[in-house]
C-alpha positions as CSV (number, residue, x, y, z in Angstrom):
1,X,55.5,108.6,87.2
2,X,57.7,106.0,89.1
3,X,61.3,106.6,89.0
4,X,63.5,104.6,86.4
5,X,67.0,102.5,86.7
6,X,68.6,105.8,84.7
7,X,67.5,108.1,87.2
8,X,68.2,105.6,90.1
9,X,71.7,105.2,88.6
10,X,72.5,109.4,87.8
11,X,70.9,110.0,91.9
12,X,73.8,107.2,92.8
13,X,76.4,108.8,91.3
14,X,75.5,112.2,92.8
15,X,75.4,110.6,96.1
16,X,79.0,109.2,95.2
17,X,79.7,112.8,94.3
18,X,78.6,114.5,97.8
19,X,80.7,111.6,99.4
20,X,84.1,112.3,97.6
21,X,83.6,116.1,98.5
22,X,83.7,115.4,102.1
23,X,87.3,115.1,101.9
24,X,87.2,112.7,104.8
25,X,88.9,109.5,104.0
26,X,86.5,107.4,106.0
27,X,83.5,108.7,104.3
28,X,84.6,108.4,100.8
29,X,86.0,104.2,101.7
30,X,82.6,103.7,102.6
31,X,81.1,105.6,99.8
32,X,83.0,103.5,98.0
33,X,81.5,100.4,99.3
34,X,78.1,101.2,99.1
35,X,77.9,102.4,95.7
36,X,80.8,100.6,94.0
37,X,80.9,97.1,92.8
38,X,83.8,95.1,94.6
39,X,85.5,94.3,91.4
40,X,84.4,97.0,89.5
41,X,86.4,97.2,86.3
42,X,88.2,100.6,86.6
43,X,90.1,101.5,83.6
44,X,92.8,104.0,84.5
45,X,95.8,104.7,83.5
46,X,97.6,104.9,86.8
47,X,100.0,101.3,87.4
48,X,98.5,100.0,90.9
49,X,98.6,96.5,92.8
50,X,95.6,96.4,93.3
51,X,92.3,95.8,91.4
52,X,88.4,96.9,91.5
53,X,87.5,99.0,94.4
54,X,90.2,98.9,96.0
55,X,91.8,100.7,93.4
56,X,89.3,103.1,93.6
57,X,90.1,103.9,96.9
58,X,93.9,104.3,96.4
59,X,93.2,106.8,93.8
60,X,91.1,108.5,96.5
61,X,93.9,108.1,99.3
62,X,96.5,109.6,96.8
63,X,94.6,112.3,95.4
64,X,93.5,113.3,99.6
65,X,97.2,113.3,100.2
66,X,98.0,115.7,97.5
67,X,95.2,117.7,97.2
68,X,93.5,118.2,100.9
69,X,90.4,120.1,99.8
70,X,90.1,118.7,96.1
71,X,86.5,119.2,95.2
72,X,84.9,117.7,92.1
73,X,82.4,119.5,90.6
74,X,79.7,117.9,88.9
75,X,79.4,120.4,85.7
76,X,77.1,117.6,83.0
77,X,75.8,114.3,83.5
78,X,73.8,112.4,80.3
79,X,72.1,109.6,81.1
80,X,70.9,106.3,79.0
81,X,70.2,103.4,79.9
82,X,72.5,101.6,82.3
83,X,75.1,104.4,82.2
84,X,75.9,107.6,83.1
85,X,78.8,110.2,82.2
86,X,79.7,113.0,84.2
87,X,82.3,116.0,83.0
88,X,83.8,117.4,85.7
89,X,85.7,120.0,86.7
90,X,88.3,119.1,89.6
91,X,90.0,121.7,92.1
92,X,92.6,121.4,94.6
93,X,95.6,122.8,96.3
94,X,99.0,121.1,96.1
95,X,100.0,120.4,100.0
96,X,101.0,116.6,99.6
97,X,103.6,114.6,97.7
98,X,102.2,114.0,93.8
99,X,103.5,111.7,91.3
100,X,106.1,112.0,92.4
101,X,106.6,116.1,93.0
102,X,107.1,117.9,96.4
103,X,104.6,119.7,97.3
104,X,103.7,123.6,95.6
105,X,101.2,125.2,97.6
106,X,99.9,125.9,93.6
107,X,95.8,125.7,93.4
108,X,94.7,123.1,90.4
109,X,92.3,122.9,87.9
110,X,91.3,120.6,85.5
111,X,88.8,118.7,83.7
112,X,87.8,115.1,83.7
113,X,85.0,113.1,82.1
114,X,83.6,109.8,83.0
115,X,81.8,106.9,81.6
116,X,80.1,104.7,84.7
117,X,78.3,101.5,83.9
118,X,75.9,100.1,86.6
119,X,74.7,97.0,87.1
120,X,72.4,95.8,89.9
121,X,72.6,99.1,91.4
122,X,75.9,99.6,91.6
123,X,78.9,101.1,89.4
124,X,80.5,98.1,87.6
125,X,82.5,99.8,85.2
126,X,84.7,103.6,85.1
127,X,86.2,104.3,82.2
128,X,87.8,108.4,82.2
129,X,89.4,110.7,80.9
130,X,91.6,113.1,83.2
131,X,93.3,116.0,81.5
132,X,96.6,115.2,83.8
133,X,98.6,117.0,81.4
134,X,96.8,120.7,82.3
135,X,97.3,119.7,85.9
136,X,101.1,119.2,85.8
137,X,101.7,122.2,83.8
138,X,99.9,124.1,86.9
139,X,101.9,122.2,88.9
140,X,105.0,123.3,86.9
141,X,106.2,120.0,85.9
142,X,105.6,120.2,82.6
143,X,105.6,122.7,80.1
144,X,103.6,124.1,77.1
145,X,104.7,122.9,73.7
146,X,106.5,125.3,71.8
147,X,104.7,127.0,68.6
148,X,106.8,125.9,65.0
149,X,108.7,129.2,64.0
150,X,109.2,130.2,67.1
């Protein structure tokens, strides 16, 4: 049975995965490169200068600072047609400077979940989800709500 663009597209984004894991900088530009569409439209929440991949890869060089050995695990991918969305589950420990905290030596973890579009075998589109909120409160920066009544 010959392989289809959805499958193409869900190997491609494990590839991406393996590459963001290495937690070399290098690897994951390149990654980035390969597999990402130069002016990919990334929809994130996070104010940046720049646009498309290289936005991408300031995420990357931000999150590396913070988090050293972040790992993304790669928990459910669904695939149809030319997209794929992956939840994930993201672990890391504290050791670098993080919007705007000092590092905590505190381990992370949280969730995300991802919507990638491809087009002409690339990823043209990332729309996400990142539960940042969990991730702070780990951090200690923020802090539980408070029940009513209490």
């Amino acid at each position: 049975m010959p392989v289809t663009g959805t499958e193409n597209n869900r190997a491609l984004l494990d590839r991406f995965h393996v590459a963001v894991n290495s937690h070399d900088p290098g690897t994951i530009a390149q990654a980035i490169d390969e597999f990402v569409a130069p002016d990919v439209d990334f929809h994130t929440p996070v104010p940046m200068d720049v646009t498309g991949a290289q936005a991408l890869k300031r995420v990357w060089e931000v999150l590396l600072c913070a988090y050293p050995d972040i790992h993304v695990a790669l928990e459910e991918t669904v695939a149809q047609g030319d997209k794929v969305v992956a939840r994930n589950t993201v672990t890391g420990t504290h050791l670098g400077p993080y919007q705007g905290l000092a590092p905590t030596g505190r381990t992370v973890t949280y969730s995300e979940i991802f919507i990638f579009r491809f087009a002409g075998g690339r990823i043209a589109e990332i729309r996400g989800v990142v539960d940042v909120l969990t991730q702070l409160r780990q951090l200690g920066a923020a802090t539980a709500p408070s029940s009513p009544g209490r």
